[in-house]
C-alpha positions as CSV (number, residue, x, y, z in Angstrom):
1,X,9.7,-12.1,-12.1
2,X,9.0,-15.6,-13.3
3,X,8.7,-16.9,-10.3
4,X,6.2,-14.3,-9.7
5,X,3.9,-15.5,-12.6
6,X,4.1,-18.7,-11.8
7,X,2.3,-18.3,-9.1
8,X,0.1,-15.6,-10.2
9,X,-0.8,-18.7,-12.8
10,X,-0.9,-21.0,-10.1
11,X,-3.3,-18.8,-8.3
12,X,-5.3,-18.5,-11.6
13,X,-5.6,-22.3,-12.0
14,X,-6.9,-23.0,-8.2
15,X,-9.5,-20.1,-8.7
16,X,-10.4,-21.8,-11.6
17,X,-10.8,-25.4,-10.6
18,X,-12.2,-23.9,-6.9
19,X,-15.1,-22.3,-8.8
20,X,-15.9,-25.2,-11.1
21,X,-16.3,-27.7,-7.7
22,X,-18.7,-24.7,-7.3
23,X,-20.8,-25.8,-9.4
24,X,-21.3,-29.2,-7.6
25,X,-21.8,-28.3,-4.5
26,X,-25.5,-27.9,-4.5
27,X,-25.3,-25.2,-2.0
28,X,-22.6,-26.4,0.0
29,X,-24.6,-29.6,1.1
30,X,-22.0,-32.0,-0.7
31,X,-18.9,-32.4,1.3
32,X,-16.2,-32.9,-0.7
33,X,-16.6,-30.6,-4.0
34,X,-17.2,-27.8,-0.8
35,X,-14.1,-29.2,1.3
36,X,-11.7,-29.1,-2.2
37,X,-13.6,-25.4,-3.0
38,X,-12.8,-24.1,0.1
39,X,-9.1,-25.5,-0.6
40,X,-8.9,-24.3,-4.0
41,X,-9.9,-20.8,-2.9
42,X,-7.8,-20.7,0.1
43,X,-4.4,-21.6,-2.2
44,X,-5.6,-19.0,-4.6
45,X,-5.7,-15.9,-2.2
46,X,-2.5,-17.6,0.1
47,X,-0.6,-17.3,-3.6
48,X,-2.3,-14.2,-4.9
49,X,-1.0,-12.6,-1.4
50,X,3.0,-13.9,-2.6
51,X,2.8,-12.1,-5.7
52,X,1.0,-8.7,-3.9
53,X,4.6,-8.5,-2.6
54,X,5.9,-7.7,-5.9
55,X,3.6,-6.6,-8.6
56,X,0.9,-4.0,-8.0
57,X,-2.4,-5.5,-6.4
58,X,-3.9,-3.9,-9.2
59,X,-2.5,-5.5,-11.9
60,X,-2.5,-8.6,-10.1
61,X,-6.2,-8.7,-9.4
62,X,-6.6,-7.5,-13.7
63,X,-4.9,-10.7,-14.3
64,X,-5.9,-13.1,-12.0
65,X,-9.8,-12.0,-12.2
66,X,-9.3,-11.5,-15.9
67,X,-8.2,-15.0,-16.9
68,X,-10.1,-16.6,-14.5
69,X,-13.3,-15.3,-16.2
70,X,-11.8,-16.4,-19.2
71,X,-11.0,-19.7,-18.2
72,X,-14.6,-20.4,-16.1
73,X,-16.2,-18.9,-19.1
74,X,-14.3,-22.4,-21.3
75,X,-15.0,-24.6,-19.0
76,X,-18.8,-23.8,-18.4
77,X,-18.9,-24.3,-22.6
78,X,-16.9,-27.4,-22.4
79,X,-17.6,-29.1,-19.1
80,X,-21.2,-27.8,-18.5
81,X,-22.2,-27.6,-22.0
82,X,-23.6,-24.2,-21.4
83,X,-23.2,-21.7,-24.5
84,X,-21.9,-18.3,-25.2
85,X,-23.4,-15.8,-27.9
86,X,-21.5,-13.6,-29.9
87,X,-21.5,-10.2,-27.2
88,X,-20.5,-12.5,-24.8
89,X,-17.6,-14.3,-27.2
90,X,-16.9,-10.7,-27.9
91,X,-16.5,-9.1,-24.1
92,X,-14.3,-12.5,-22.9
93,X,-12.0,-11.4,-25.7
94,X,-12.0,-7.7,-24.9
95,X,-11.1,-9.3,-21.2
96,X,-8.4,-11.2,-22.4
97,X,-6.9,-8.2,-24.6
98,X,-6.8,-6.0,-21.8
99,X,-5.1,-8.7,-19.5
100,X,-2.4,-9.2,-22.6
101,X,-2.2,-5.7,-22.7
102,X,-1.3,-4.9,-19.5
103,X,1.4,-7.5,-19.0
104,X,3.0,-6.3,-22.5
105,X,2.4,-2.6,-22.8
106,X,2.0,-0.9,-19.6
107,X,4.2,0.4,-17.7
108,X,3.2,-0.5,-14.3
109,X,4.5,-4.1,-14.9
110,X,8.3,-4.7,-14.5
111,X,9.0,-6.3,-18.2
C-alpha cells in the first residue's frame, strides 16, 4: 500500500509542477514550459493509471484532484504572488479535510 501512495504522491507532484509550466506557456507558443507540461501530465496520468490497479478510481481521483488544487492553489500565492480571500482559504481547507478524511476514515480505502 505504500508503494501505492507513493506514486499516487508522485502523480500528485507532476500534476502539480505540469500545471504551473502552464502558466508559462503563453498559449502553448513557448516550447519548452509546453514540451515539460506535456511531460509532466503524461507521467501523472501513466502513474495515476498504476495506482487505478489497486485503490478505487474514485478515491484516487479525490486525492490526486484534491491535493493538487491544494498545492496549485500555494504555489499561485507563493510563485505567482496571486492572493486568496478568506472563502477561498476556507473551501481549499474543506478540500484538504475531505481528502484527509477519506484516506483515514472511510472505508473504501484499505488502511
Amino acid at each position: 500500500m505504500l508503494q501505492t501512495y507513493s506514486l499516487l504522491g508522485l502523480a500528485v507532484a507532476l500534476e502539480v509542477v505540469g500545471t504551473s509550466l502552464l502558466a508559462r506557456t503563453d498559449g502553448f507558443t513557448r516550447l519548452l514550459p509546453t514540451l515539460g507540461m506535456a511531460l509532466c501530465y503524461g507521467g501523472a496520468f501513466y502513474l495515476l493509471s498504476l495506482t487505478v490497479r489497486v485503490l478505487p478510481v474514485g478515491i484516487v481521483y479525490a486525492v490526486w484532484s484534491g491535493m493538487g488544487i491544494v498545492l496549485i492553489a500555494a504555489i499561485g500565492v507563493f510563485a505567482f504572488r496571486q492572493s486568496l480571500d478568506f472563502w477561498a482559504i476556507t473551501g481549499l481547507g474543506l478540500i484538504l479535510a475531505g481528502v484527509v478524511i477519506i484516506n483515514t476514515l472511510s472505508n473504501s480505502v484499505q488502511h
